[in-house]
Biopython code that builds the backbone (N, CA, C, O; Angstrom):
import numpy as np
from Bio.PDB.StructureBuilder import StructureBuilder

atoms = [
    (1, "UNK", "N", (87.008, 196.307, -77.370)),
    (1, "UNK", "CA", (87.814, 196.145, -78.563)),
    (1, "UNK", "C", (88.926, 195.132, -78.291)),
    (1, "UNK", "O", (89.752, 195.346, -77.403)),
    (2, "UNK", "N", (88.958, 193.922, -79.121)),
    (2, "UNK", "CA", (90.055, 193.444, -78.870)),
    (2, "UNK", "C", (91.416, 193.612, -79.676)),
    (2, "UNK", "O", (91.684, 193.907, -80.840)),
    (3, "UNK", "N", (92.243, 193.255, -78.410)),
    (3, "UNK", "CA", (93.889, 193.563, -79.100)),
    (3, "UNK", "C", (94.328, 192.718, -79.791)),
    (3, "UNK", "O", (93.856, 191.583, -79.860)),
    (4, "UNK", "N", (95.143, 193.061, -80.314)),
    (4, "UNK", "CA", (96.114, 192.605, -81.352)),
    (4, "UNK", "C", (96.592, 191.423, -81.371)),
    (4, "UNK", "O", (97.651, 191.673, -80.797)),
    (5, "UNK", "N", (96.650, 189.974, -81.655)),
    (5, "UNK", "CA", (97.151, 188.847, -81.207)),
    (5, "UNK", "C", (98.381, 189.406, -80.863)),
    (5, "UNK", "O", (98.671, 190.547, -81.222)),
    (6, "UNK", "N", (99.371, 188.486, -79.990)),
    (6, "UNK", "CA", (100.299, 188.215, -78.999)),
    (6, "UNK", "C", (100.905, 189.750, -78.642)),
    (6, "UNK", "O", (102.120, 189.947, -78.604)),
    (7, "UNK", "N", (99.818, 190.916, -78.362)),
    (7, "UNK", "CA", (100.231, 192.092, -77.881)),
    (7, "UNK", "C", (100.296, 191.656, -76.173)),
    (7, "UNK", "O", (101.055, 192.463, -75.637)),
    (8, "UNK", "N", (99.867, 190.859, -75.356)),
    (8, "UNK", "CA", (99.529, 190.969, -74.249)),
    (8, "UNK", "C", (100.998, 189.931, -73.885)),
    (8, "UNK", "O", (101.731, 190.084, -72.908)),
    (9, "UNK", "N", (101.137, 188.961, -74.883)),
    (9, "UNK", "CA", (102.422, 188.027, -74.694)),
    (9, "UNK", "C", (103.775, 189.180, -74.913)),
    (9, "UNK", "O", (104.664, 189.233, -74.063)),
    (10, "UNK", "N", (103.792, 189.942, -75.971)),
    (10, "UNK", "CA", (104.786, 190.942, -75.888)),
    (10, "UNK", "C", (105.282, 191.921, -75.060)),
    (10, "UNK", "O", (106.357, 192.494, -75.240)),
    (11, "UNK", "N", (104.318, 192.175, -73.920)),
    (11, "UNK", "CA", (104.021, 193.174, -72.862)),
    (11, "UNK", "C", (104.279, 192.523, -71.575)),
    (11, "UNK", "O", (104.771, 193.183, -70.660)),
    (12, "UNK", "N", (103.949, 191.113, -71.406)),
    (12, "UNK", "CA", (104.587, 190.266, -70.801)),
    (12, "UNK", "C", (106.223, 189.972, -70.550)),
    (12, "UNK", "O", (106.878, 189.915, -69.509)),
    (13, "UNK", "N", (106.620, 189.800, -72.062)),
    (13, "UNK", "CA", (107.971, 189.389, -72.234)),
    (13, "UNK", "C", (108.612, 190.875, -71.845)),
    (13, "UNK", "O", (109.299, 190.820, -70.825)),
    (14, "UNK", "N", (108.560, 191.639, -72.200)),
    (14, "UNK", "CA", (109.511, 193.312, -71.968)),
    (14, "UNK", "C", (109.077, 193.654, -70.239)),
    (14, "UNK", "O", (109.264, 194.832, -69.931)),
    (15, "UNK", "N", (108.654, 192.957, -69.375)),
    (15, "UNK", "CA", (107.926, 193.105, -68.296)),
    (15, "UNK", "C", (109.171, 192.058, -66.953)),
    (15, "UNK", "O", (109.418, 192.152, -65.750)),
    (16, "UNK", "N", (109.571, 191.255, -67.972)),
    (16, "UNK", "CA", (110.660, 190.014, -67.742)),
    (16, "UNK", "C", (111.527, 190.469, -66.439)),
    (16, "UNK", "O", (111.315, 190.317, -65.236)),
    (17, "UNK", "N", (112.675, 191.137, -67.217)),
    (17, "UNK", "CA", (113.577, 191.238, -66.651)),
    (17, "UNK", "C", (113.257, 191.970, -65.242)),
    (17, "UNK", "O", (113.612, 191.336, -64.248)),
    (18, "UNK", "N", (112.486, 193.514, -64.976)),
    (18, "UNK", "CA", (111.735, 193.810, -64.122)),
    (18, "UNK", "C", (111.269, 193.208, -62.756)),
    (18, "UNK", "O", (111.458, 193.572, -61.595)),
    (19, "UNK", "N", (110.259, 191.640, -63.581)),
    (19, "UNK", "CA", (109.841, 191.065, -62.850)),
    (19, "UNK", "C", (110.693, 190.356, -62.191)),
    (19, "UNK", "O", (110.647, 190.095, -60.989)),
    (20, "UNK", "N", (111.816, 189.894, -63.281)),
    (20, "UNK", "CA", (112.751, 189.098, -62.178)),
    (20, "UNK", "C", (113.654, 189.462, -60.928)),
    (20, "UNK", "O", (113.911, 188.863, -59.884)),
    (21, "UNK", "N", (114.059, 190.772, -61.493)),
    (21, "UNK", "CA", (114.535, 191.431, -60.653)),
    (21, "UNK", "C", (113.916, 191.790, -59.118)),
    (21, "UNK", "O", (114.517, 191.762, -58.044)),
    (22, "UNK", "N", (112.887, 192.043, -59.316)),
    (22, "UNK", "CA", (112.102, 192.452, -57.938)),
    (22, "UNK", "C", (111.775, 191.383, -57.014)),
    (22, "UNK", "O", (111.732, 191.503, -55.790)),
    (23, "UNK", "N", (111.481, 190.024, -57.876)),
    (23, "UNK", "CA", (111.132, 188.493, -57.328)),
    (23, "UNK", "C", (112.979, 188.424, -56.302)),
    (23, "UNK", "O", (113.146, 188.452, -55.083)),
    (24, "UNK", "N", (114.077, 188.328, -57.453)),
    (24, "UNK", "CA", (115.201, 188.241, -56.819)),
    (24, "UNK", "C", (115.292, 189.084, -55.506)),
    (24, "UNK", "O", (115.668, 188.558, -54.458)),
    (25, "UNK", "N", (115.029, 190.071, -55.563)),
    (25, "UNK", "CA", (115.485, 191.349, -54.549)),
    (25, "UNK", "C", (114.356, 190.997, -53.260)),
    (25, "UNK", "O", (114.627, 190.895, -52.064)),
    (26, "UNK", "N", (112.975, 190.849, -53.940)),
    (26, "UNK", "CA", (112.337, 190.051, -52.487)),
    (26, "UNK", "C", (112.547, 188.704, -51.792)),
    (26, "UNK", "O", (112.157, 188.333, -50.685)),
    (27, "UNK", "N", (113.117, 188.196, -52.535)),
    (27, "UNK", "CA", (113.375, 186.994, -52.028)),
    (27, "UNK", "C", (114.689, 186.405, -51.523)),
    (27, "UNK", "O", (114.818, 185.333, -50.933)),
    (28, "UNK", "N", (115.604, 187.240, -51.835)),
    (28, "UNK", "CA", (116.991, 187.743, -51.252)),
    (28, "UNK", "C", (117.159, 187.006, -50.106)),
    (28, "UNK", "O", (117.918, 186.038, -50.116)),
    (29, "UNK", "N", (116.518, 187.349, -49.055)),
    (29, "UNK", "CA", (116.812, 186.734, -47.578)),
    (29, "UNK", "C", (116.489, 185.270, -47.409)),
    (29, "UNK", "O", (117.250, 184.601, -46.710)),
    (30, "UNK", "N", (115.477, 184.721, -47.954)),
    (30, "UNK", "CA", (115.237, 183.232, -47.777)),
    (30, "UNK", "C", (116.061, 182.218, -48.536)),
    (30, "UNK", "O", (116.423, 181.082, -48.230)),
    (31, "UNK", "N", (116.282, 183.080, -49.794)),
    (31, "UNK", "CA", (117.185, 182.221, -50.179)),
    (31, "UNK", "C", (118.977, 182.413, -50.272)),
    (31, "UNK", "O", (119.887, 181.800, -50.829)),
    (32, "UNK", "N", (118.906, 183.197, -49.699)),
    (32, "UNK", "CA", (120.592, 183.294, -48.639)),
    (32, "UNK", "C", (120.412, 182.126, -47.346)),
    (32, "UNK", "O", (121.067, 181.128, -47.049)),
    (33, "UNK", "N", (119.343, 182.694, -46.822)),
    (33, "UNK", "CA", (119.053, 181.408, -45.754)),
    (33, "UNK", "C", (119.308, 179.922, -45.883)),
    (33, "UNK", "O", (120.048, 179.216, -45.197)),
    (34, "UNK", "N", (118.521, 179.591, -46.930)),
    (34, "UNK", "CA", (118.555, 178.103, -48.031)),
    (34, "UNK", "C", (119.471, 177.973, -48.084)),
    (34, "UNK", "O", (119.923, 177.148, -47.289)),
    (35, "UNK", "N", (120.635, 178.789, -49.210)),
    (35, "UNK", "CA", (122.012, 178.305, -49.130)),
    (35, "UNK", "C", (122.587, 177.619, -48.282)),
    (35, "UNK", "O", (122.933, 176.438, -48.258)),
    (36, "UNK", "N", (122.744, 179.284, -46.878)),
    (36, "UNK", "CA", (123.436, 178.511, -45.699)),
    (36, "UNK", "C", (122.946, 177.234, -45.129)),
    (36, "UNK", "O", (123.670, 176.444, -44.523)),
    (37, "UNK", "N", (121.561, 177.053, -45.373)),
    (37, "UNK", "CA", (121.454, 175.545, -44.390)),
    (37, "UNK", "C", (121.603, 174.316, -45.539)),
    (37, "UNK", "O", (121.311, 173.145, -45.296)),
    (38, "UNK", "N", (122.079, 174.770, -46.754)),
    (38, "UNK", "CA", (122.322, 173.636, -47.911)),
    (38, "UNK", "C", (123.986, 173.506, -47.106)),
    (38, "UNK", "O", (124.430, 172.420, -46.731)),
    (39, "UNK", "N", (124.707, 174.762, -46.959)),
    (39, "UNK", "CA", (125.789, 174.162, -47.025)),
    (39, "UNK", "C", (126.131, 173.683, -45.500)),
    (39, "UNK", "O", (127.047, 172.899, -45.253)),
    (40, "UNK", "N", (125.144, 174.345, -44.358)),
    (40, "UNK", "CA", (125.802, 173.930, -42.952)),
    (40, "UNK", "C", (125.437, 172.552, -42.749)),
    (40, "UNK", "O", (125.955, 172.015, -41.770)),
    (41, "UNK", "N", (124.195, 171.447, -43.880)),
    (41, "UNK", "CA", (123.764, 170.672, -43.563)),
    (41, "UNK", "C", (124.791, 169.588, -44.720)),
    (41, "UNK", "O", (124.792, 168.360, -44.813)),
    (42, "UNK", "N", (125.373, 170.343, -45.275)),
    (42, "UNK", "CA", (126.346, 169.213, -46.335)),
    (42, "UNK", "C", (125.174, 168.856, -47.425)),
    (42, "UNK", "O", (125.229, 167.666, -47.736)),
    (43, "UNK", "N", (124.201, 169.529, -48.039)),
    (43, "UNK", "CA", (123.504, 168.745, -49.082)),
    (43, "UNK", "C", (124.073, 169.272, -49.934)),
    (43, "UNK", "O", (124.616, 170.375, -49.869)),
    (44, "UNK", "N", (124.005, 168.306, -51.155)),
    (44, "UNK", "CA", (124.838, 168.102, -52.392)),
    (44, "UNK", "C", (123.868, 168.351, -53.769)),
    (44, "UNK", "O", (124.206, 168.919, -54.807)),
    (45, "UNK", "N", (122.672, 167.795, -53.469)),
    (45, "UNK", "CA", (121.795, 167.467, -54.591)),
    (45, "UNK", "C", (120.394, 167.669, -53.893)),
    (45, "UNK", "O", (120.288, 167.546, -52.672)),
    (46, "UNK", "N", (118.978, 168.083, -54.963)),
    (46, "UNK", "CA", (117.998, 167.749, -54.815)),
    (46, "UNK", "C", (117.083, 167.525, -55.805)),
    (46, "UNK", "O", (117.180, 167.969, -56.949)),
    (47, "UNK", "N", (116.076, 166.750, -55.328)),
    (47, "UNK", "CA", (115.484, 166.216, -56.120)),
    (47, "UNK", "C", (113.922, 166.846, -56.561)),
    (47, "UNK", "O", (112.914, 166.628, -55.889)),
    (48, "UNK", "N", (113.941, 167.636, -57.780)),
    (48, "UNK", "CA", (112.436, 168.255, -58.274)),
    (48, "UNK", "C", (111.996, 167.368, -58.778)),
    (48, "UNK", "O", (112.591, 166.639, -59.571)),
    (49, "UNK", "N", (110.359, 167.212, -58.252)),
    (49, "UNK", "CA", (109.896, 166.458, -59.192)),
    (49, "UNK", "C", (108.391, 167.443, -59.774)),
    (49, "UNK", "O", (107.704, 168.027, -58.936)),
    (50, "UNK", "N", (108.029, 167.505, -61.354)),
    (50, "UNK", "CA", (107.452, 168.853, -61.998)),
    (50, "UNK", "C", (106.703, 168.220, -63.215)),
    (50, "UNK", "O", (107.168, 167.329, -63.926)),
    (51, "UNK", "N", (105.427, 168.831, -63.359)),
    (51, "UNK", "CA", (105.106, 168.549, -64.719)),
    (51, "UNK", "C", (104.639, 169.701, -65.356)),
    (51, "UNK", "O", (104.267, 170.717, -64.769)),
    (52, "UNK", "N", (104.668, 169.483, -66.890)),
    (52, "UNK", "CA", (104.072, 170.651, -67.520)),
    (52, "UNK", "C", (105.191, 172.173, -67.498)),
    (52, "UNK", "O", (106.413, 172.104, -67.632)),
    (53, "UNK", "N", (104.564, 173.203, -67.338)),
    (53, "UNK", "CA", (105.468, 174.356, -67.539)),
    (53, "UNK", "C", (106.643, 174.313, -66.163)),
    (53, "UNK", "O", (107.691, 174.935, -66.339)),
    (54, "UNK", "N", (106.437, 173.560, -64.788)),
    (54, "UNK", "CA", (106.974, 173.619, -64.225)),
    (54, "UNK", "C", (108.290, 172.661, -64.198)),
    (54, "UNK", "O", (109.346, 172.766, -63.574)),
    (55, "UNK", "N", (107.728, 171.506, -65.290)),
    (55, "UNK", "CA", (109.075, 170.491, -65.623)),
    (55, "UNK", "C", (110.201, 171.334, -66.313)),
    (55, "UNK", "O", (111.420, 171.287, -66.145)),
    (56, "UNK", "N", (109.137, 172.431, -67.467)),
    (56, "UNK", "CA", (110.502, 173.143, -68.633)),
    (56, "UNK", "C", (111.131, 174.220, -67.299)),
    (56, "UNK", "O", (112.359, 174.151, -67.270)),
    (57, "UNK", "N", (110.757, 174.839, -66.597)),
    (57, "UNK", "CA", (111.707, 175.414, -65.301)),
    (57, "UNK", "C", (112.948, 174.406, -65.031)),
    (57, "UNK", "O", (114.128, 174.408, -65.379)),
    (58, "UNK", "N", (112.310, 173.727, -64.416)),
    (58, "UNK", "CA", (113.191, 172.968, -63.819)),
    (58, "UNK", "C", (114.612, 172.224, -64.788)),
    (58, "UNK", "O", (115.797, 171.951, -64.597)),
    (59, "UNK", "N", (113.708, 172.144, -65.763)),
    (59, "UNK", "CA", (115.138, 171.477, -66.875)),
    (59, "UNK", "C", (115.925, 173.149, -67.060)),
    (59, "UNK", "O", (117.154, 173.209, -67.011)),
    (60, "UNK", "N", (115.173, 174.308, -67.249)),
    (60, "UNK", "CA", (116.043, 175.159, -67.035)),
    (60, "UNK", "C", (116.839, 175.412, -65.988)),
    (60, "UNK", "O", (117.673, 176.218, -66.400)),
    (61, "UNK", "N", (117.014, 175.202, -65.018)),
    (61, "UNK", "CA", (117.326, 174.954, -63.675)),
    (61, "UNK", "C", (118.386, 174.230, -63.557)),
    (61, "UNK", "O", (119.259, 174.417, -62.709)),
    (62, "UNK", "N", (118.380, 173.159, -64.588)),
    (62, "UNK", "CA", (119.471, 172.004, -64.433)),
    (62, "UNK", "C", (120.502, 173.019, -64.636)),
    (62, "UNK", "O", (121.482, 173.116, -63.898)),
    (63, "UNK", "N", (120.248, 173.878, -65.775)),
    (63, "UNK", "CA", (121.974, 174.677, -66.363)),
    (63, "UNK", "C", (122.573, 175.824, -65.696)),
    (63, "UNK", "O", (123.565, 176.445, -66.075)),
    (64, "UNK", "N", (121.897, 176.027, -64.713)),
    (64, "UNK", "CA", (122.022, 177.073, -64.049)),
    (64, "UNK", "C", (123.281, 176.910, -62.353)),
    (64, "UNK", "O", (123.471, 177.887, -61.630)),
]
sb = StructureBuilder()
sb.init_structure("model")
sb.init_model(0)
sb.init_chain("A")
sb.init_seg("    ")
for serial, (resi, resn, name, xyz) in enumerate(atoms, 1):
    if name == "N":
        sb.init_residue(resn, " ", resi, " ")
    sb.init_atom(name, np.array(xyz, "f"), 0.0, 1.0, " ", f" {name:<3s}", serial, name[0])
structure = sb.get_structure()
């Protein structure tokens, strides 16, 4: 039986915050790590380069 159009996109989206959270909390240590060697190495800037869904990240990224 199929579902409902954008039931699987809605179940997705309420799934969000969750997901981010757990991504953050696992990934905690590497990117504490990153920091410190951004700042023990003096970098200022970097450069993504992205296409497609990974370009709209990254422009999200800029504001962050």
């Amino acid at each position: 039986m199929a579902k409902e159009p954008g039931t699987i996109m809605r179940q997705e989206i309420r799934e969000q915050p969750q997901a981010i959270a757990a991504t953050v909390a696992r990934e905690a240590p590497a990117i504490d790590e990153l920091v410190a060697r951004l700042k023990r190495d003096d970098i200022s800037a970097a450069l993504v380069v992205a296409r497609g869904t990974s370009d709209n990240a990254n422009q999200y990224g800029l504001y962050m």
